[in-house]
Every structure is written in C-alpha cells, then in structure tokens.
C-alpha positions in Angstrom: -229.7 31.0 -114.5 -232.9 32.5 -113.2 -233.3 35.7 -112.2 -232.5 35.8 -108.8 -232.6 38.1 -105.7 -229.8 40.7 -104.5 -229.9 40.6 -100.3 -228.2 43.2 -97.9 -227.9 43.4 -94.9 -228.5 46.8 -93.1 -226.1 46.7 -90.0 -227.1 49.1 -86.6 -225.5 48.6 -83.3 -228.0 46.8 -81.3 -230.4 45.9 -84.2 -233.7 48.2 -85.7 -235.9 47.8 -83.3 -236.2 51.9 -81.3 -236.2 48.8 -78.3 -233.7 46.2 -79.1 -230.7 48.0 -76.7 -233.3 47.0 -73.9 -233.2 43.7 -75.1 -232.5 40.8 -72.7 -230.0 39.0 -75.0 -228.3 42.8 -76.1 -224.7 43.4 -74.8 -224.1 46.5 -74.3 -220.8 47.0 -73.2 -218.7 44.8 -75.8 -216.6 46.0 -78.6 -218.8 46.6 -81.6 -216.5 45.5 -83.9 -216.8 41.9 -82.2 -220.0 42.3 -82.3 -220.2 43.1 -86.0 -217.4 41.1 -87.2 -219.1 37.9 -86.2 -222.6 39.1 -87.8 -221.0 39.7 -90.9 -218.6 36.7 -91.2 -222.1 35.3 -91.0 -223.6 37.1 -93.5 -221.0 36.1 -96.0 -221.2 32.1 -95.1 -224.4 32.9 -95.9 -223.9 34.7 -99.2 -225.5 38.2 -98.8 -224.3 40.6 -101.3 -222.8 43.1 -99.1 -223.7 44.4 -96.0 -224.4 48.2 -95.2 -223.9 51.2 -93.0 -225.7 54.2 -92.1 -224.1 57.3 -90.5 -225.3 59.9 -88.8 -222.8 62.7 -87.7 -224.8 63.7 -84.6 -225.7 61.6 -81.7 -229.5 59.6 -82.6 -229.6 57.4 -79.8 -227.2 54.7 -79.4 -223.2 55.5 -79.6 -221.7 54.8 -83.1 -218.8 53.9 -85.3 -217.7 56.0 -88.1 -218.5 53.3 -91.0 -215.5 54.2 -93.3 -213.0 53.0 -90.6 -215.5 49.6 -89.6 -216.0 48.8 -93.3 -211.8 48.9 -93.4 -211.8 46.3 -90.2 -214.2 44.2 -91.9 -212.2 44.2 -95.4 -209.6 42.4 -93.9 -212.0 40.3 -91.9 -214.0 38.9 -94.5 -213.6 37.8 -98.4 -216.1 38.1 -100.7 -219.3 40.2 -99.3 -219.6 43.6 -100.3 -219.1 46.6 -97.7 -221.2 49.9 -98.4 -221.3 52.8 -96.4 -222.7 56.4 -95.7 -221.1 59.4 -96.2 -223.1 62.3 -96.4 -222.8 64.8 -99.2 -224.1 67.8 -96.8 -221.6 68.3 -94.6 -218.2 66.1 -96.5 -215.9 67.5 -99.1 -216.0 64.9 -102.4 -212.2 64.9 -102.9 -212.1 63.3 -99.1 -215.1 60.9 -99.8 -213.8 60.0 -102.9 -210.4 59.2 -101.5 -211.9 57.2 -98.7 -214.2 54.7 -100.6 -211.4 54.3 -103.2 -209.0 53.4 -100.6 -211.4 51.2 -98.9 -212.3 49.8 -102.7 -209.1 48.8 -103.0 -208.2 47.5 -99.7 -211.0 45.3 -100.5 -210.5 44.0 -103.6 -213.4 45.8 -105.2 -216.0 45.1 -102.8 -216.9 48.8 -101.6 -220.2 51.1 -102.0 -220.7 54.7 -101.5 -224.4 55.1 -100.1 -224.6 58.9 -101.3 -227.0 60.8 -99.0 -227.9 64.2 -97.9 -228.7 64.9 -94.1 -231.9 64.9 -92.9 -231.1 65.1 -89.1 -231.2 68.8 -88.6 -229.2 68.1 -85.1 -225.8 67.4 -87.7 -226.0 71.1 -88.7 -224.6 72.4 -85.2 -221.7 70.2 -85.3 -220.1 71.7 -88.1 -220.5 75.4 -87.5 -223.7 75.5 -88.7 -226.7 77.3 -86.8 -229.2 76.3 -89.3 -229.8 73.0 -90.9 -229.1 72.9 -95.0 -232.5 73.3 -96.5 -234.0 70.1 -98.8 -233.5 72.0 -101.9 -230.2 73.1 -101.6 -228.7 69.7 -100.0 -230.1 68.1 -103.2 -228.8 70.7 -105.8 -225.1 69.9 -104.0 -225.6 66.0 -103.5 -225.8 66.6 -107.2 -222.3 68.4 -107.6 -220.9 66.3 -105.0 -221.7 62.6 -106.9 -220.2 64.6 -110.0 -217.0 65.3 -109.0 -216.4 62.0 -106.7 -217.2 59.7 -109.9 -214.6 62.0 -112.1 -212.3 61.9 -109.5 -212.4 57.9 -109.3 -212.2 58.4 -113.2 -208.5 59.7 -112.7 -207.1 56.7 -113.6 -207.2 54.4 -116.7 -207.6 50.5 -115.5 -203.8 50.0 -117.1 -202.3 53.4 -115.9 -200.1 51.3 -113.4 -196.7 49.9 -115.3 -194.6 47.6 -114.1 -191.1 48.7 -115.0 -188.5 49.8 -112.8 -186.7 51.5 -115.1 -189.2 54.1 -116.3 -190.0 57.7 -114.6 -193.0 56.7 -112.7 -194.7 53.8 -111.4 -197.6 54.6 -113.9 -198.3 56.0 -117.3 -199.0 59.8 -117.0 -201.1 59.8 -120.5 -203.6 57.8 -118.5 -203.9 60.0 -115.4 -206.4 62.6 -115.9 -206.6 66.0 -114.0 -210.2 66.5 -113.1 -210.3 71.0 -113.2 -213.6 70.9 -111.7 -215.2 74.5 -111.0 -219.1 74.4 -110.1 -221.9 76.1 -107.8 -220.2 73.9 -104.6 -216.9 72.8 -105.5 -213.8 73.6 -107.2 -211.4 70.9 -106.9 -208.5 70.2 -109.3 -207.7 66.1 -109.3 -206.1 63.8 -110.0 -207.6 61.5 -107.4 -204.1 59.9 -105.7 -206.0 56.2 -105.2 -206.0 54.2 -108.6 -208.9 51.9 -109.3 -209.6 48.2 -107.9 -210.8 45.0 -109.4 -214.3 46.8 -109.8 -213.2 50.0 -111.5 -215.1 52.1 -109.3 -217.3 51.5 -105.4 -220.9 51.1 -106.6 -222.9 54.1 -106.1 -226.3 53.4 -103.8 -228.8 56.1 -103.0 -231.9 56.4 -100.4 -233.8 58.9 -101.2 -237.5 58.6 -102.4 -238.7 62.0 -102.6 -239.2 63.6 -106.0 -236.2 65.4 -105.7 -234.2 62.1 -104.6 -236.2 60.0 -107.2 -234.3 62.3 -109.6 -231.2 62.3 -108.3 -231.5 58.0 -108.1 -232.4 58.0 -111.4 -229.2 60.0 -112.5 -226.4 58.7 -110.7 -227.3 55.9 -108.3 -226.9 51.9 -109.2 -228.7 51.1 -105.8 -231.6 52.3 -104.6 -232.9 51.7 -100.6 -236.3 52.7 -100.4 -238.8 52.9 -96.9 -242.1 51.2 -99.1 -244.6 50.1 -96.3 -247.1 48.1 -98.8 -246.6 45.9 -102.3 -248.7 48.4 -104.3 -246.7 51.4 -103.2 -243.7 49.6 -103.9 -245.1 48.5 -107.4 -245.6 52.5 -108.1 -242.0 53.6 -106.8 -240.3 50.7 -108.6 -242.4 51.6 -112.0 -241.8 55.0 -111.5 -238.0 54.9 -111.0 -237.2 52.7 -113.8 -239.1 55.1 -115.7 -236.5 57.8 -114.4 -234.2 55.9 -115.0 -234.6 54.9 -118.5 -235.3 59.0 -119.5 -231.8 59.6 -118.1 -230.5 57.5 -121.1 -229.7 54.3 -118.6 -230.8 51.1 -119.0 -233.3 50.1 -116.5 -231.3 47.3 -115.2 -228.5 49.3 -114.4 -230.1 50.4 -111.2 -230.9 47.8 -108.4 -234.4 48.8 -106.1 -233.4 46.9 -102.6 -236.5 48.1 -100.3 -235.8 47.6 -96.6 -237.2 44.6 -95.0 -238.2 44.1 -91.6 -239.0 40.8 -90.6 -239.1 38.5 -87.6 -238.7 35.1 -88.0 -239.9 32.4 -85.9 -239.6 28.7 -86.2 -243.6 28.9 -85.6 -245.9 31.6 -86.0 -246.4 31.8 -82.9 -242.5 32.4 -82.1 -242.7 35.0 -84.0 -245.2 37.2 -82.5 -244.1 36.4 -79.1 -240.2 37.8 -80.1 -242.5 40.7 -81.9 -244.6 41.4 -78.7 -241.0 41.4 -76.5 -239.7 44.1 -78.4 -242.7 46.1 -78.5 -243.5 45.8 -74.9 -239.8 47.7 -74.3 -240.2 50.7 -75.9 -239.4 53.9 -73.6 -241.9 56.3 -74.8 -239.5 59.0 -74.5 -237.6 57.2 -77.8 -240.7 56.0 -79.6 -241.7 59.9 -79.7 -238.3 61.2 -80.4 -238.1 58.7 -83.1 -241.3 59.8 -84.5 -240.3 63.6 -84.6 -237.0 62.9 -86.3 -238.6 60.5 -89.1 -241.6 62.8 -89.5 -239.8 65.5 -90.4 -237.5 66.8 -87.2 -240.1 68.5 -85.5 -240.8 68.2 -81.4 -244.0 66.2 -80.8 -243.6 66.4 -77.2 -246.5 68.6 -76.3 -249.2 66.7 -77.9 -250.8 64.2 -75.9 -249.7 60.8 -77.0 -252.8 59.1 -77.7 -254.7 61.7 -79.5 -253.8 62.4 -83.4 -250.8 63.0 -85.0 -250.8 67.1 -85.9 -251.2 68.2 -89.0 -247.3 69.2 -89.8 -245.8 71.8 -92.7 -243.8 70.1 -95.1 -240.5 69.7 -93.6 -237.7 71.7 -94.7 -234.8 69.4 -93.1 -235.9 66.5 -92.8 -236.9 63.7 -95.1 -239.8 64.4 -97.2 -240.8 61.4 -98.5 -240.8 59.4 -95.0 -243.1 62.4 -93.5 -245.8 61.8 -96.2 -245.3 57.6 -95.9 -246.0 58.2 -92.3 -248.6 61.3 -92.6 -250.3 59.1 -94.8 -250.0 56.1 -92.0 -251.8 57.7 -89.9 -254.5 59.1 -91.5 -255.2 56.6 -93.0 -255.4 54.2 -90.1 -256.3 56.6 -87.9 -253.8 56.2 -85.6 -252.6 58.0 -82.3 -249.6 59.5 -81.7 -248.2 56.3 -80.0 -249.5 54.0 -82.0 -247.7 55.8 -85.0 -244.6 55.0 -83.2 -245.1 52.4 -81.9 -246.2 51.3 -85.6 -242.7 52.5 -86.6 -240.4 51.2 -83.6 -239.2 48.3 -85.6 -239.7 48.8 -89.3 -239.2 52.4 -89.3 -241.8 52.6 -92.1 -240.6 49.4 -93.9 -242.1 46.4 -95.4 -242.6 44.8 -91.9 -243.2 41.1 -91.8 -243.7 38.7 -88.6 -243.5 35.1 -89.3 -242.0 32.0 -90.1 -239.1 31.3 -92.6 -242.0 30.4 -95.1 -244.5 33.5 -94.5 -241.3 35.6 -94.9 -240.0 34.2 -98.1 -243.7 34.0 -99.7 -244.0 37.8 -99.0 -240.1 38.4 -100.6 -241.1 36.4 -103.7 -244.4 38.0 -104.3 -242.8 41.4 -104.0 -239.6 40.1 -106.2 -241.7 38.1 -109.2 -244.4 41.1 -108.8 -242.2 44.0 -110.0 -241.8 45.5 -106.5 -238.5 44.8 -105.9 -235.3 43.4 -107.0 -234.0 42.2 -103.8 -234.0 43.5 -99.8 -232.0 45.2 -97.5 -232.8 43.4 -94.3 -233.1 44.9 -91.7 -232.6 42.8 -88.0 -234.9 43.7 -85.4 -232.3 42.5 -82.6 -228.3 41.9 -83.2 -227.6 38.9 -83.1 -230.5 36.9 -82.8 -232.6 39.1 -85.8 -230.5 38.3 -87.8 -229.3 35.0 -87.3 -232.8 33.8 -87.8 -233.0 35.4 -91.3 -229.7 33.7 -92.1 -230.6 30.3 -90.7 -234.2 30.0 -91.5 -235.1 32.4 -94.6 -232.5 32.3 -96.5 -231.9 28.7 -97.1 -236.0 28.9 -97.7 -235.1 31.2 -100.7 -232.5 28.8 -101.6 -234.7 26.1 -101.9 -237.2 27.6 -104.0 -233.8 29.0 -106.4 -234.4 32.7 -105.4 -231.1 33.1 -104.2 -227.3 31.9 -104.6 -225.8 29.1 -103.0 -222.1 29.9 -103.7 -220.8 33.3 -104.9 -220.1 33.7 -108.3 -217.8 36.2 -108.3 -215.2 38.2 -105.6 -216.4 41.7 -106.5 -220.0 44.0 -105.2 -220.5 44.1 -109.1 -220.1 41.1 -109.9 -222.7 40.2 -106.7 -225.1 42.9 -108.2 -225.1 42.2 -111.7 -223.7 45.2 -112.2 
C-alpha cells in the first residue's frame, strides 16, 4: 500500500474558533460528553486515527473536562480510534500519570496516548501553591525526567508476566516484574508500576513543543509530534529539521509521526466557505481576541495598547510558549499587522495551517503539504463543534479517500497499529 496519511482530530468544547461558543448552532448548556461522544463515534465511522485532548489546569475560557476521565467514557463508547490526552509534566507526579494512561491503555484495548507537555499558561502556577510560574528552562529539564520515569514505569512488566494458573503464588511471574529504583534531579520513585501492559505494550508518546528546547525533547522521546506551522515552507524546515533530531538521537526517522494542526473550513462551494468563515469572525468579543493573543504571545497583558496600532515589541517570554511568540512576532511584522488584526488573524487557527474552502481546495493543500515533506498527516482542528467537523468528515475526507490518501477500513484495533508505529 501507498503511503498514506495519519488524521486526528483535536477535540475543544465548542470548537477552535476564540468565537465558536457565540455560535448560532453552539449548545451551550448540554452534557459535553453527549456532545463529544457523538463527534467521536463520528470520527471513528469515519476512520481518524485517534482523537485528542488538551488540558489546561486553570480556567482559559470555556469550562472543561479533565481528559483522562473523558477519554475513559469514550473507551467504552467507541472501538477502534485511538484516545490521546494531555497531562502536563509541570505540575503532575509521573508515577500518577503513568498509572492513569496505563489504566486507560488498557481499558481500551491499546488505544491510548500520552500528549507529554509542559505548561505554558502561567495562570496554572497559582492553583497548585505556586506564586510564580515554572520558568521554560526548568519545565523542560523536568519534562525530561518526568517522560523517563513514566516509560520505565510502563516497562514494569514483561508482555507474558501475567500466568494463568491457579495454583501458583501469584497471578503473574515475579522474574518479569521489574522495580524501577529511580533517584533523579525531580523524582525519586521506586516502581513497580501496579497496571500491566495492553495490546500495544505501552500508550504512544505525542509531544507539542516546537521550540529548540522542545524540538529536543521531540526528538528524544516523543512518537508524535503536533506542531502550530502557519506556511508549507516553514513546515518543510521544522519537519527537515526534526527528523534530523531525530535521527542523531539514534531513532529511525520514521519512528516519529509530524501531525501539524489543521484549520480548515469546508464549504460545499467556495463561497460557503467564506461566508461560515466571515460568521465566525464577525463574533469575536474583543475582550477574548486580546486575551487570547497575550496568552499565545507569551502570557503578557496587551490590554493597554491600543488595538489597532502595532503589536509591542515583547522580551522573550519566560512562561509561556516560545516558539508560538516568535510564529506570531514574526506574523506580524511581517504583515504588518495591528493588534487586532493579529488576533483576529489567530481567532480560529491559532497560528495553524488555516485553510477556507471546499472539500477539494482542502485536500489539494493536505496533499501538497503530505507528498512535499511537510507533513505526515493533520490534527484537525474544527472551527465550530459539530458542524466543523462534520464537514471535514463528510466532505474532505472521502476526497482523500478518493485520491487513496487515506484508509477506508481500519487495519488494525490498536493507536499503533493506526500510526504505523
């Protein structure tokens, strides 16, 4: 078979767009796990690889659910597509996260994903005793530790360690149970893990960080990467350069996956498409479009600059995501664009690939970036939930289909097997 294309979908509660709460067809006041549920039943019929979770442990903007107990739900709600999740690696301990995506792993059938992260909301620091945000350096140098001891402590058990004889000691082997005896900078934590392994061996480890810092600690330990890549060119650099990374860490480049985030509104015409485009837009609250522009930039309060006159030059940010201030930084200078403009530039895509168009535009700009060594494969993200993403479902993907880009029919029951991990 062809090389083909890996798809997520990137799940929020009312959809990407800073606007789609304010959205006409948005219900507000329903269960979310309907709500979800439904998407990703769809999502599966549809044959996405897995469907994924951010987390934030402060309040962002719209209430949340903690993903670890949604992706459980949806286990038992769904078959075959795979379930990742955030847990952050700043303000977690890795014997709990390790315990949680092994449980959920195997409650699944091998289908879960650990998207490692470190904070970059500064706001999370308060809620955990903290009066200062961890600084970029330090939450990397941890994030490090952290992914350590979580893989050794999924590494407790040998795939046959469970016996099936009654009249034995134990339910499994002790010779294959291994005590982890970690000590490090961060952690000391002894193991054995009390979860043995699933149908996988082990959640698949997925990573968003595109800074140099996080390009390094991708290229070590992640077999996912999300990336924010606003152009193909800059995507062609990032993809070289982490498979580059990659490859110097003794891995083979295909071990790691490079799903940028995808943006796109379909319409059945062009013209459809720009008019659900100019909806959104229309909606934004300034209040949000600037409050998500000084939490992407950075975390810094833009709120006493005048909106339409230039962005301020900004220090480099020392909680907040590096790599996203100098994507949008760059944005703007480059385009010279106001303060609202840059977020209003940002409301949906967030500083994704952004495409507006029909099923055909959209599939023509996912090949191209696919066949042209930007990408191997999307997280999508909808604009509006459901309608964003029911178009992609209905009208893209059997487009990618059609042109052999994507599966018809899952091959396999497991995220790794999806993957081609």
């Amino acid at each position: 078979m062809s090389r083909q294309m890996s798809i997520g979908a990137f799940m929020m509660r009312h959809g990407h767009h800073v606007a789609a709460w304010r959205h006409p067809d948005t219900d507000l006041l329903s269960n979310p796990f309907k709500v979800f549920r439904e998407q990703v039943r769809a999502a599966e019929r549809a044959c996405l690889d897995a469907v994924f979770f951010a987390d934030s442990v402060a309040l962002t903007g719209a209430p949340s659910l903690e993903p670890l107990t949604l992706l459980s739900a949806l286990a038992a709600s769904t078959e075959k597509i795979g379930l990742i999740g955030t847990a952050t690696t700043t303000y977690n301990e890795p014997y709990t996260v390790a315990r949680q995506f092994a449980s959920l792993d195997l409650l699944s059938d091998g289908r879960a994903g650990w998207n490692l992260v470190t904070s970059d909301n500064a706001a999370e620091a308060a809620n955990f005793g903290r009066e200062q945000h961890v600084a970029h350096a330090d939450r990397y140098a941890r994030a490090r530790e952290f992914h350590q001891v979580v893989t050794g402590l999924w590494n407790s058990w040998d795939p046959d360690a469970l016996v099936d004889d009654k009249s034995g000691e134990l339910p499994y082997d002790p010779a294959k149970l291994h005590t982890l005896n970690h000590r490090g900078d961060y952690f000391a934590v002894k193991g054995p893990l009390n979860v043995v392994r699933s149908p996988q061996g082990r959640p698949v480890v997925v990573q968003a960080g595109s800074s140099e810092t996080g390009r390094d600690l991708a290229a070590a330990t992640a077999e996912v990467v999300f990336t924010a890549q606003p152009t193909l060119a800059k995507a062609q650099d990032f993809y070289r350069d982490l498979k580059r990374r990659v490859a110097d860490q003794g891995r083979s480049p295909e071990s790691l996956k490079i799903l940028p985030g995808l943006f796109a509104v379909v319409g059945r015409t062009q013209a459809e498409a720009d008019e659900k485009f100019a909806q959104l837009q229309a909606l934004i609250e300034p209040k949000a479009g600037l409050a998500l522009l000084g939490r992407m930039i950075g975390n810094f309060d833009l709120s006493g600059y005048p909106l339409d006159g230039p962005l301020p030059e900004l220090p480099e940010t020392q909680d907040g995501q590096r790599s996203r201030q100098q994507l949008l930084t760059a944005l703007a200078q480059g385009e010279n664009l106001t303060i609202r403009q840059l977020y209003e530039r940002i409301a949906g895509g967030r500083g994704h690939f952004t495409v507006v168009g029909t099923a055909q535009v959209v599939a023509d700009q996912m090949q191209q970036w696919f066949e042209q060594g930007a990408a191997d494969g999307f997280n999508f993200m909808s604009p509006a939930l459901p309608g964003g993403l029911d178009d992609f479902l209905t009208l893209v993907i059997p487009e990618l289909q059609r042109r052999g880009l994507f599966r018809t029919a899952y091959a396999g029951s497991t995220l790794r097997s999806h993957l081609g991990l």
